[in-house]
N, C-alpha and C positions, 0 to 999 in steps of 0.2 A: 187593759193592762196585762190580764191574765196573757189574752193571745202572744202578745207580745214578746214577757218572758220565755214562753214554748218556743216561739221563732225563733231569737235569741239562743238558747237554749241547742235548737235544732242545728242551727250556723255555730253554733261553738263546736259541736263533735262535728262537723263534718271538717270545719277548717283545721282540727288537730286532732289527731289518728293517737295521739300519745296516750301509755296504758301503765296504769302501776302493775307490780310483780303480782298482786292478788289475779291479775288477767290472765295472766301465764302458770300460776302454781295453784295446784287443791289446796284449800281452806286450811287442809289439816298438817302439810307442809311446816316445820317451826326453824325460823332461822338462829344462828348465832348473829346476836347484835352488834359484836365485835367486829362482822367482819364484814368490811363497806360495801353496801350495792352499788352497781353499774351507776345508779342516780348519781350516788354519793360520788364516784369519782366524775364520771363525763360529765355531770353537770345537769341532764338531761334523762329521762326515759328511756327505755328500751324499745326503738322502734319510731321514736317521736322523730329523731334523723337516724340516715346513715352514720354508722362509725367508720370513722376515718383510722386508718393502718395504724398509724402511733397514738390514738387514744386505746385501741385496741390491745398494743403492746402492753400499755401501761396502764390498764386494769389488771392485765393479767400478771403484772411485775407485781402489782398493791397487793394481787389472793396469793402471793407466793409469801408476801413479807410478812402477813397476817397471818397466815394460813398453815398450821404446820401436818397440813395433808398433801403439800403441793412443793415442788422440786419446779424451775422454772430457766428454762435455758433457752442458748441462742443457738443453734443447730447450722446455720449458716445465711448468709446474706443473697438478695437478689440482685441481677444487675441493675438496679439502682442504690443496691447498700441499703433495701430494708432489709431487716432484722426478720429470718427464718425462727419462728417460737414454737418452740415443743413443750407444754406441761406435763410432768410425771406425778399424778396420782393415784394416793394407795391411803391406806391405812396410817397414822400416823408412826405408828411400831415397826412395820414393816416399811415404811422410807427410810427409815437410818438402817435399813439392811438392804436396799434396792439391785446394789452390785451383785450380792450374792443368789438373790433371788432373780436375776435377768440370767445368770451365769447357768444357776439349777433348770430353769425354763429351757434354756437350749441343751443343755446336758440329756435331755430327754428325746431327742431328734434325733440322737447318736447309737444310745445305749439298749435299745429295743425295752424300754421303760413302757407298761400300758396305763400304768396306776397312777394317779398324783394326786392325794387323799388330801393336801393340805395346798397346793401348790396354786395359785391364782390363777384365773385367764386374764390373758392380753388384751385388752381392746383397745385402738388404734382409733381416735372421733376425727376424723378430717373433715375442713368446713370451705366452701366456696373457691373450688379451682378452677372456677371461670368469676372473675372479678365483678362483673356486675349480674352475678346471681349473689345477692350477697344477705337473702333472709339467713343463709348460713353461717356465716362469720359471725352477726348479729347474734342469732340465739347462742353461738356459741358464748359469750357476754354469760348471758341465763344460766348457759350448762355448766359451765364454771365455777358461777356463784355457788350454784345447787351443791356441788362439790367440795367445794369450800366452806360454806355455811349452813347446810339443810345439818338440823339434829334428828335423830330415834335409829329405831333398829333397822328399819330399813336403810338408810344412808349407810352404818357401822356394817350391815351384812354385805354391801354392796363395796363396801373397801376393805372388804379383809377379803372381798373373795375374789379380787380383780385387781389389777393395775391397768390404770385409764391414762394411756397417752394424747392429749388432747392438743392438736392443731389446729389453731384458730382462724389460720387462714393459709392458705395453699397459694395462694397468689396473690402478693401481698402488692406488689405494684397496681396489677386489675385495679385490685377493691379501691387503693388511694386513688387511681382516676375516676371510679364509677361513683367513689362517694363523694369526690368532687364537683362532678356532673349533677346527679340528684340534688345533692345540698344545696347549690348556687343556683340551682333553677326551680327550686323549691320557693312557693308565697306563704304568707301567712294566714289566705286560701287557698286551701289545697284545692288542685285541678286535679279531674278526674277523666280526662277526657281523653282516649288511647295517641289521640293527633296529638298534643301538648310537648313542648323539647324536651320539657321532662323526662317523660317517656320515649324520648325517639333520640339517641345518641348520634352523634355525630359520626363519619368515619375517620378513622378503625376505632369501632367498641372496646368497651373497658372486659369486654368474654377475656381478652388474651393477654400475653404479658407482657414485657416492654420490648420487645422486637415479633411482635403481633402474634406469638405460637397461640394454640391450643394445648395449655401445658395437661389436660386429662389426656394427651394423648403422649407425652412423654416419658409417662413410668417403665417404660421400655428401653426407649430410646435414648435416655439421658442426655438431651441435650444442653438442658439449664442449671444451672448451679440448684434452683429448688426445688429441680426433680434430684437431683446427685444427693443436694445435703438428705434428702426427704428418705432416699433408696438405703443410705450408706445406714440410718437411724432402725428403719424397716427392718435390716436386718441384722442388727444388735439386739432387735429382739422378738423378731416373726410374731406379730400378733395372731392370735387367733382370731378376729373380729375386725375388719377395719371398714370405717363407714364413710360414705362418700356424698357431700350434702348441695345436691345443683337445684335448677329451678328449669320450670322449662314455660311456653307461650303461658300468659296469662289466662286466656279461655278454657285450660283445663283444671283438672283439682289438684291429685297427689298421688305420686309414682313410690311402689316402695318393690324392691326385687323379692320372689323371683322372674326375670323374664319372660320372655318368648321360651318356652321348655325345650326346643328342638331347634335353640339355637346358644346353644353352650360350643366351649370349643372341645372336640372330640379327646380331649389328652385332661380335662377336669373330670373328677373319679363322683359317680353319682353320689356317693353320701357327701358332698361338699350341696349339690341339689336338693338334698333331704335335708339338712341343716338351713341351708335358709331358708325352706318351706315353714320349720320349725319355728327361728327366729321372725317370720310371717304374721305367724298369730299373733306374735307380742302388738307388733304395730296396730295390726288390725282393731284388737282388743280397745287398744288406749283412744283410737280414735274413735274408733265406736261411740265409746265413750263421752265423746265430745264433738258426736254428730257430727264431723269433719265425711268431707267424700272421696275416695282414693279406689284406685284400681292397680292388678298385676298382672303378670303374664300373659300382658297383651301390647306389648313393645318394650323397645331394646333390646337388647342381648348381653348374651355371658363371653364373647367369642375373644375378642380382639385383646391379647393380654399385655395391652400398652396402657391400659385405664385405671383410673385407681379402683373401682370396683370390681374388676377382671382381676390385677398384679397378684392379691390374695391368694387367687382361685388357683395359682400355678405355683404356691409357697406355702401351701398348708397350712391359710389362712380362711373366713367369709366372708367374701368384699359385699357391700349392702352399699347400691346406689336408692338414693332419694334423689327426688323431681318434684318441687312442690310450685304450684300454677305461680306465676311471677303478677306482683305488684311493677316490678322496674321503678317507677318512681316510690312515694308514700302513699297513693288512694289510688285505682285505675276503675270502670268501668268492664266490667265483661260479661258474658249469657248467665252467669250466674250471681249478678248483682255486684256491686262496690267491692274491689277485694283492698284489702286492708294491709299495709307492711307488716303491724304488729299481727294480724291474723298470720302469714307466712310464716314467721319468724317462729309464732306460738305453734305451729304443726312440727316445724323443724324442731324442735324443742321437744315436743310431744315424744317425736322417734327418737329422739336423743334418749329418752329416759326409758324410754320400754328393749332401746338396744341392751340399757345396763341391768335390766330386770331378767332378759332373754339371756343376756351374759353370764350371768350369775345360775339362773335357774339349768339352764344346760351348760356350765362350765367342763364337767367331769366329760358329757360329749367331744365339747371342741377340744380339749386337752388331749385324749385318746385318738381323735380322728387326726389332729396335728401328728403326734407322734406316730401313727401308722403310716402317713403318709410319705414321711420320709424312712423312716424305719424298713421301710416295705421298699425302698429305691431301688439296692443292690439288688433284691431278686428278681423284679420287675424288669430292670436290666437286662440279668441273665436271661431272660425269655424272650428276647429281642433275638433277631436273626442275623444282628447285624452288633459290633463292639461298639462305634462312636464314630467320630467323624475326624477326619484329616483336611486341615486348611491352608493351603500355600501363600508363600508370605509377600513372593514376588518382591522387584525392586523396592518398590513404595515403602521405606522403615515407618514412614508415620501413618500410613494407611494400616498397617498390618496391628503397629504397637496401639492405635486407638482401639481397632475392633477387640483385639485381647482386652484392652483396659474395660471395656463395654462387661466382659463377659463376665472378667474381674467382678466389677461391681457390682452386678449378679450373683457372685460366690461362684460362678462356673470352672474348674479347674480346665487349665491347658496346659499340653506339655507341649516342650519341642521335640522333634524328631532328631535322632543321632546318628540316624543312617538313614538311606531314601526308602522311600515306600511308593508300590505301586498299587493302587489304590482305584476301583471302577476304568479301568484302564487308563488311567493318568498315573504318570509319574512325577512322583513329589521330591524335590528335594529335602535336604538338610532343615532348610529356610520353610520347614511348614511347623505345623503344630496338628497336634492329635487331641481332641474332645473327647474322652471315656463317655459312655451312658453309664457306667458304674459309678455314682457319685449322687449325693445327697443332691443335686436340681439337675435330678435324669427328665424331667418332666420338661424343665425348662428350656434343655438343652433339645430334648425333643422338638419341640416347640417354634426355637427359632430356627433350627433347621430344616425345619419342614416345608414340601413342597407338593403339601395335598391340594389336590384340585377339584374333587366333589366333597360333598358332604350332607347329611342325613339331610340339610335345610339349607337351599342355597342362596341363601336370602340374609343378606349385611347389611346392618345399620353402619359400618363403617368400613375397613378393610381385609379383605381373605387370606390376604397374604403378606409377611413380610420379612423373610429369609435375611438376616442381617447379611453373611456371607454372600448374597446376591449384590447386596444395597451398597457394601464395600468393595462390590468386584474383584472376589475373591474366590477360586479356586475352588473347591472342596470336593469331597467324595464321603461316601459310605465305606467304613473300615469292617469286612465281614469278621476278622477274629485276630486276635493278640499275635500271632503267629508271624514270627519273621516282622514283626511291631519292636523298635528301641525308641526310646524316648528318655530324656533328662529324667531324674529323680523327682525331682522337685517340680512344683507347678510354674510356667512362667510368672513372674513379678518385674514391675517395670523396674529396669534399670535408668540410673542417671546417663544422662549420651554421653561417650568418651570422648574426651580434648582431641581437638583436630589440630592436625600442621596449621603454625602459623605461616602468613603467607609476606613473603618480601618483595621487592622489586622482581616486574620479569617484563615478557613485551605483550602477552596478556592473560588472560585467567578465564576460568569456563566452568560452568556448574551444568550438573544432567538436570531438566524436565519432567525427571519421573516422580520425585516425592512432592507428596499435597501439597505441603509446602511451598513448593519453589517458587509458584505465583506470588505468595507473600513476601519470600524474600527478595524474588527481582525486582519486586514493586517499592519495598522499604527502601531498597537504592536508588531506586530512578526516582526517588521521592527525594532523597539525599544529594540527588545534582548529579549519580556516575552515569555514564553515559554507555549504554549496553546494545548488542545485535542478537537476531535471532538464528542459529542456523536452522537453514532450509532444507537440508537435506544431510547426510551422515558425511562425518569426515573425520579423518584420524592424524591427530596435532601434534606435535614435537613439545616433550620437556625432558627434563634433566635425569627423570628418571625411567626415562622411555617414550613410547609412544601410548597417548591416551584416545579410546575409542568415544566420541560426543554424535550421541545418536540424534537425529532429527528437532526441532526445538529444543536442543540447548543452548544457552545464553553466554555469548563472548563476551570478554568485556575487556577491548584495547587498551595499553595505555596509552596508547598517542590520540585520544581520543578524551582523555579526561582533565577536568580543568580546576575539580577540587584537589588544593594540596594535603589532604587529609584522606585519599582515597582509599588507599590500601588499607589504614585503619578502618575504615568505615565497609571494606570485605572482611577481614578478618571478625569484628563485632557481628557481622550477619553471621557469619559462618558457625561461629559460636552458639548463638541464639537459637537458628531454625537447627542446626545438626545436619547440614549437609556442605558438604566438602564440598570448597572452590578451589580448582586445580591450577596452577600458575602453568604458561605453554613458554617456551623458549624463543620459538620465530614464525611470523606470518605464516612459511611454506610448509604445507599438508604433506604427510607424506600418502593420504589416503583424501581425494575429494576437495571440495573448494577450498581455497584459499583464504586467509583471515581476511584481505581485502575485498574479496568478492563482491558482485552485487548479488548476488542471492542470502550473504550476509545483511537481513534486512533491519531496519531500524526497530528499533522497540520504546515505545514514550509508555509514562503512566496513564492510566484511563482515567479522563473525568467522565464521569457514569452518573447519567440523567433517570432514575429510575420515576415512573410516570404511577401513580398510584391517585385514589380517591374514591368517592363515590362510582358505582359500577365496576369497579378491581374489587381482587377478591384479598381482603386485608389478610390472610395466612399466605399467599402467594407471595405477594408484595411483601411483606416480612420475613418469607422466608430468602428473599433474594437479598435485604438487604443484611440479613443474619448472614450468613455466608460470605457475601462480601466482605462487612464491618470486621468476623471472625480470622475468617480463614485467607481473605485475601488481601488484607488490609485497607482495602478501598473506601471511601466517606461516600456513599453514593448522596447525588442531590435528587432528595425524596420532593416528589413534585405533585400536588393532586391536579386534575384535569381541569380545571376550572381555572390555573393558575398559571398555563400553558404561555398563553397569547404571552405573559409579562416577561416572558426568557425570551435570552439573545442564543441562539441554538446553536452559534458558532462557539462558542462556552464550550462547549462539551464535545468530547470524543465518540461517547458509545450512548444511546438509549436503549432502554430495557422496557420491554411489556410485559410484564407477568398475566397472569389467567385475569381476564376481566372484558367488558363490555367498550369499547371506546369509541362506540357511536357519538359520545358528549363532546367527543373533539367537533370542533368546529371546521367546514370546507376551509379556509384561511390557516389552521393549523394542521390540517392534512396534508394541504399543499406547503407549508412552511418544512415540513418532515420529509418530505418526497427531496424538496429542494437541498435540503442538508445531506442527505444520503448521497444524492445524488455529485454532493462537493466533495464528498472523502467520510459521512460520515457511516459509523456500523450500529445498526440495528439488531437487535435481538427482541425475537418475540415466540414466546409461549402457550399451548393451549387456544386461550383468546385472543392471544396477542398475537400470535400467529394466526390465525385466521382474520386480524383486522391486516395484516403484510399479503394475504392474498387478496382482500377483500380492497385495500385500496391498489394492486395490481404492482406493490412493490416487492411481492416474491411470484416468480412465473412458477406457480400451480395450481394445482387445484384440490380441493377436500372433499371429504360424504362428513357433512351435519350428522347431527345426532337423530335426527328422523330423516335422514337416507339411510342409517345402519337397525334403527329401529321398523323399517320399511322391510326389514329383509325377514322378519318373524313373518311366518304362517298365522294369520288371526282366524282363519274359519273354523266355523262351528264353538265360538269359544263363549262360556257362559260369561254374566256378569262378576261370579264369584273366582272368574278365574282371572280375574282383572292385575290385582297384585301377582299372583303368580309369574304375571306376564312379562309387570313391571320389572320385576326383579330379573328376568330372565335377560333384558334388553339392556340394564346397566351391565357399568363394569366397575363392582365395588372396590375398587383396589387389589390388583393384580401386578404380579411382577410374566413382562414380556421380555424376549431375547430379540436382539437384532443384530444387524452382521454389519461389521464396521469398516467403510474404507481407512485402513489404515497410513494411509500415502499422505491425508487430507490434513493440513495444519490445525484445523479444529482437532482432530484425534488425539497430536502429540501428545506425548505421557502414557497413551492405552497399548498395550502388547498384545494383547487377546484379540481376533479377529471379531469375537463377538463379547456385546457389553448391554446386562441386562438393565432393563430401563421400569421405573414406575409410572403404570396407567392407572387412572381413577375418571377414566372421560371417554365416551364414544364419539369422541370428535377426533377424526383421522385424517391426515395429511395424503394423498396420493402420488407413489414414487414419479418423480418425473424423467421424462422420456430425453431429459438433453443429459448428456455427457458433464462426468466432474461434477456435479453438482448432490445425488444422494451420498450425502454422509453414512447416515445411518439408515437402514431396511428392515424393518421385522422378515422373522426367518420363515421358512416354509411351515413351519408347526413351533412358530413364537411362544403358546405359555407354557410359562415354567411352575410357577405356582401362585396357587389361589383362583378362585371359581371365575370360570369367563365362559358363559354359554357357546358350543359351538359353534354356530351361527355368527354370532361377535368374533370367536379367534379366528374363523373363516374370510372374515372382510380383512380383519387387522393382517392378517399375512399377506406378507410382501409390500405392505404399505411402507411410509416415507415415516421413517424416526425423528432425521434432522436433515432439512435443505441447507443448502448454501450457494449465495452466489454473488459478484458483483454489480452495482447496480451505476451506472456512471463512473466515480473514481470511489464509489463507499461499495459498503457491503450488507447486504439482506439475509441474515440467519434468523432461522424457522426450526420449533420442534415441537414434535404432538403432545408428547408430555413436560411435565415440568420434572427439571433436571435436580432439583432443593429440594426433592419433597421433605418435609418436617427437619430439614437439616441433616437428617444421618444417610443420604443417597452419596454416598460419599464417591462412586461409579461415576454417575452422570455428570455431576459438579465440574469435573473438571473442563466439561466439555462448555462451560458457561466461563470459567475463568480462562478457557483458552481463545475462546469471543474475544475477551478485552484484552489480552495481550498480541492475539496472531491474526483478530478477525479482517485485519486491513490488509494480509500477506497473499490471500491466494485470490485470483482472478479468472474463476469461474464464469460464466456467461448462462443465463437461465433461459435463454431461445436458443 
């Protein structure tokens, strides 16, 4: 009987991982009774399941209503309409004065202030911005409580001497699918076994967010409403402390910064590197303490300042990444025995509390070293050899006014120019804008315009470069000094678009090609029933108020041609909406170039776009093609995994798309089903992978260098074992921005002015220019990088190589390009050259023999 109960006994803790709070707090820990534990609301322990996003929410709504330490709001929603939650805690005294105390903390930024005798630090707790690392969002549940209900002097010294911004979850879509997955595939014995579904997510993982990003990699880029609301919060009140809580393979322990030391990005000021060496020991300490096993400065990096633990680092803040070994499910198996959910969860927790220890004990530090940092701009500034920068605005009004609104949200100031500037020998119109470095985020502004290409360590865990003004295909120069410099008074601020002519009867109407836009809005129509042409080539049109110049891919739109009676209402409403003028034309006859009848006048339909994703696609490629689309083109693409191929009628669809991925899984019968369709009128687009599966089934005529033909071209002799990584590093190309030289004549081009249009590589897989006529689109230039680290050797092969093929394959069409044109959504350059795929890619009849 005895054995038995032990058995018993034994089978009970393994089938339930569930832990009371004495598992996670010291003994000596005393709560207020008042105020309800995690148990008390979820129903359940801490760690026994996943919390799901809206049990989440509303714990933390219950410590706000209990809790008069805690301020609880909604900061903004994700594209799904979860609820963005920010808690503000402090001291009970100082929350009904929190305005004035966020106002005093920036007042200090300004005023060359060193001192703040009584004045709080910032801390900023961010938890699981990749959705199924999610021990983070969980203990935040714990860090919360602790907050809310821990009583003594520790607790009281720890909120008079700080305000704890506490974000429970960064990604709040992630975490509802990942803790849907765990939970519903969770028994009532736990499986520990790393094979188990549990543990092995389906694709696309719950890492990303509902249009598959990597949003740790959006605090730059602002792509998402919950990097915007997160940004816009940030800096309302520049924390000093902001911590960032991921999870990385199971088989290791726990990661707490500092990095890799010689791999910061060269524009972070070393006492931001001695502060979190500082803040170090705290961790170290607490875990110590609890026999936990954890390592630093022996991966990751400081560099890439799109990350939440980087963002800090460039806003005189100390971002602190955690990695703590991942459960994924509730119980896994790994080299170092059974790892536990509540064990994850209890480390995160652990750093949580020794952050606010480090917080408090070096407050007077991070306050000082804040205000230096900005304090210290202007002169820093002045010792530059150069004023700021000049960025031309070109046609594009919404390519121009988003990159400003980017900078905006930033706090970057930009003015416009009031008279031209000639600027690194370009001349800049009216139509630019001037970036000072004299301004509180000279650091930042450094930063994204920078186009450094070595560095002390050339070795990226992510990418080296990413020059916004490149990404937007924008202009820019180095302004060496104020001289013969006018600009507006005032910083640009977006204005609302001015009412355009409404439009009445005529014999037809024409809108330009150039702003990002106009793909969405010719598509909103031809979705609408109006029936539109593309021109092919420039022509100068007759109206009432002259002659109008419609350069190459602009969009006719006859009326003897339309058959809704609500047409012109349905121009006029676009017009409105996107903000670009539709011009009413007077009569068929040009006075410059084809004729409205023409046949060079070609038809334009909307695209149905087959986009082909699954297992072996790379779920951020595929997401990012279909963000773009959904966003900026209007298009529904139908999302397809490979396995699901054979059950489409492929005459459905107009355009398929391959983003970066493997698609060996297609089957001989649907290779040849895709060959057949092309071959009848249909247009292909492929990427990366996807482009080399268009050579590789011989539907684009070329040819590529693998990634070990360009890796072949390193000298290995004489090279030790320890020079192995060196090597590796040397043979990527961790994210670089490339230049190439653009046929401008090519319908794929339309909308690009510039002969050359920089492109993002993250891949040594290159396309080779081919030798038939009409067909290179795009070329890399004779000395292609622009910025961020590309070994010799690598820019070597990549010049002169093939950007973007094209050609016709039967009566369809085969477009190929080495990079992907979406990267992360802000490529705002390349993009077009994908939406001008599904509008024009059936127009031009190239031949690839």
């Amino acid at each position: 009987m005895r054995l038995l109960i032990t058995i018993m006994v034994v089978m009970l803790s393994f089938s339930s991982v569930a832990k009371p709070l004495s598992y996670y707090f010291e003994d000596d820990v005393v709560f207020d009774p008042a105020i309800p534990t995690p148990e008390e609301v979820l129903g359940y322990q801490v760690g026994e399941w996943h919390v799901r996003h809206d049990q989440l929410v509303r714990y933390m709504e219950v410590l706000a209503q209990k809790s008069d330490r805690i301020n609880f709001e909604i900061i903004g929603r994700t594209h799904e309409q979860r609820p963005l939650v920010l808690l503000t805690v402090t001291a009970p005294n100082k929350l009904t004065q929190i305005e004035q105390i966020r106002q005093a903390h920036l007042a200090r930024l300004g005023n060359n202030s060193k001192k703040a005798n009584d004045e709080p630090a910032v801390v900023w707790m961010g938890y699981s911005v990749h959705g199924n690392e999610s021990s983070g969002s969980n203990a935040s549940l714990l860090t919360a409580y602790y907050l809310a209900a821990a009583q003594g002097d520790e607790i009281n010294n720890l909120l008079n001497n700080t305000v704890i911004l506490l974000d429970p979850s960064l990604n709040p879509d992630g975490l509802a699918r990942f803790a849907n997955w765990a939970n519903s595939n969770r028994g009532m014995n736990l499986s520990s076994d790393p094979k188990t579904r549990e543990h092995t997510e389906n694709w696309p993982s719950s890492r990303t967010n509902h249009y598959w990003f990597d949003l740790n990699r959006d605090w730059l880029l602002l792509q998402h409403p919950e990097s915007r609301a997160r940004i816009a919060k940030f800096h309302q009140w520049k924390p000093n402390v902001l911590t960032d809580f991921h999870e990385m393979g199971p088989n290791s322990s726990y990661f707490f910064q500092p990095g890799i030391p010689s791999r910061k990005h060269p524009i972070t000021p070393i006492e931001n590197v001695t502060l979190t060496k500082a803040i170090a020991n705290y961790h170290a300490k607490t875990l110590d303490e609890n026999n936990a096993l954890y390592f630093t400065e022996e991966s990751f990096d400081d560099f890439y300042y799109g990350k939440g633990s980087t963002y800090p680092d460039v806003n005189g803040g100390i971002g602190i990444l955690f990695e703590q070994a991942s459960s994924r499910g509730h119980i896994q198996e790994t080299i170092n025995g059974p790892l536990t959910f509540p064990f994850t969860i209890k480390n995160q927790l652990l750093t949580s509390l020794s952050t606010f220890k480090a917080a408090v004990e070096n407050r007077q530090a991070l306050l000082d070293y804040q205000a230096k940092f900005y304090n210290q701009a202007a002169e820093l500034a002045g010792d530059e050899n150069f004023a700021g920068y000049v960025v031309e605005g070109a046609k594009d009004s919404t390519r121009i006014t988003d990159f400003l609104a980017l900078l905006d949200q930033h706090k970057i100031k930009a003015f416009e120019l009031t008279k031209p500037l000639k600027a690194g020998g370009v001349n800049f119109t009216t139509n630019s804008y001037y970036v000072p470095l004299a301004q509180p985020q000279y650091r930042l502004v450094k930063a994204i315009f920078s186009e450094q290409k070595n560095f002390a360590d050339n070795t990226f865990y992510d990418v080296s470069g990413w020059t916004l003004a490149h990404a937007f295909n924008l202009p820019f120069a180095k302004v060496k000094s104020n001289w013969g410099l006018d600009v507006a008074d005032t910083p640009w601020n977006k204005a609302p678009k001015a009412p355009l002519t409404s439009l009445e009867s005529a014999y037809a109407f024409g809108f330009a090609w150039d702003d990002y836009l106009a793909p969405k809005m010719l598509n909103t129509l031809l979705k609408q029933g109006i029936k539109a042409r593309v021109a092919l080539s420039a022509l100068t049109a007759k109206s009432s108020a002259g002659d109008i110049n419609f350069e190459p891919g602009s969009i006719i739109i006859p009326a003897g041609l339309q058959t809704q009676q609500n047409w012109i209402t349905l121009l006029n409403t676009a017009q409105s909406e996107f903000g670009i003028a539709i011009k009413p034309i007077t009569t068929g006859l040009t006075s410059k170039g084809a004729d409205l009848g023409s046949r060079s006048m070609a038809v334009v339909k909307a695209p149905k776009v087959l986009l082909i994703g699954g297992q072996g696609t790379s779920q951020y490629e595929v997401g990012e093609v279909w963000y773009y689309l959904d966003r900026f083109v209007g298009v529904a693409p139908t999302i397809v995994e490979m396995t699901r191929l054979s059950s489409l009628e492929l005459s459905d669809y107009s355009h398929i798309v391959l983003a970066h991925g493997n698609y060996n899984g297609l089957t001989d019968a649907e290779k040849v089903a895709i060959k057949s369709w092309v071959r009848k009128g249909g247009v292909i687009w492929g990427h990366k992978g996807g482009a080399k599966f268009l050579v590789d089934q011989q539907l684009l005529k070329a040819n590529y260098l693998s990634r070990q033909d360009l890796a072949g071209a390193f000298k290995t002799e004489g090279l030790s074992y320890g020079d192995k990584d060196h090597l590796a590093g040397r043979q990527r190309i961790a994210g670089a921005i490339f230049n190439t030289s653009v046929d401008l004549t090519h319908p794929l081009t339309f909308s690009l002015t510039r002969d050359t249009l920089p492109v993002f590589k993250n891949s040594t897989w290159l396309l080779e220019a081919s030798d038939a006529p009409f067909v290179n689109v795009l070329t890399y230039t004779k000395r292609p990088l622009l910025a961020g680290f590309t070994d010799s050797v690598n820019v070597e092969q990549v010049a002169e190589g093939a950007g973007l093929i094209a050609h016709s394959y039967g009566r369809g069409s085969v477009i190929a390009m080495t990079d992907n044109p979406v990267f992360r959504g802000y490529w705002y350059g390349t993009s077009r050259l994908l939406s001008n795929a599904l509008f024009l890619g059936h127009t031009f009849r190239a031949n690839g023999q």
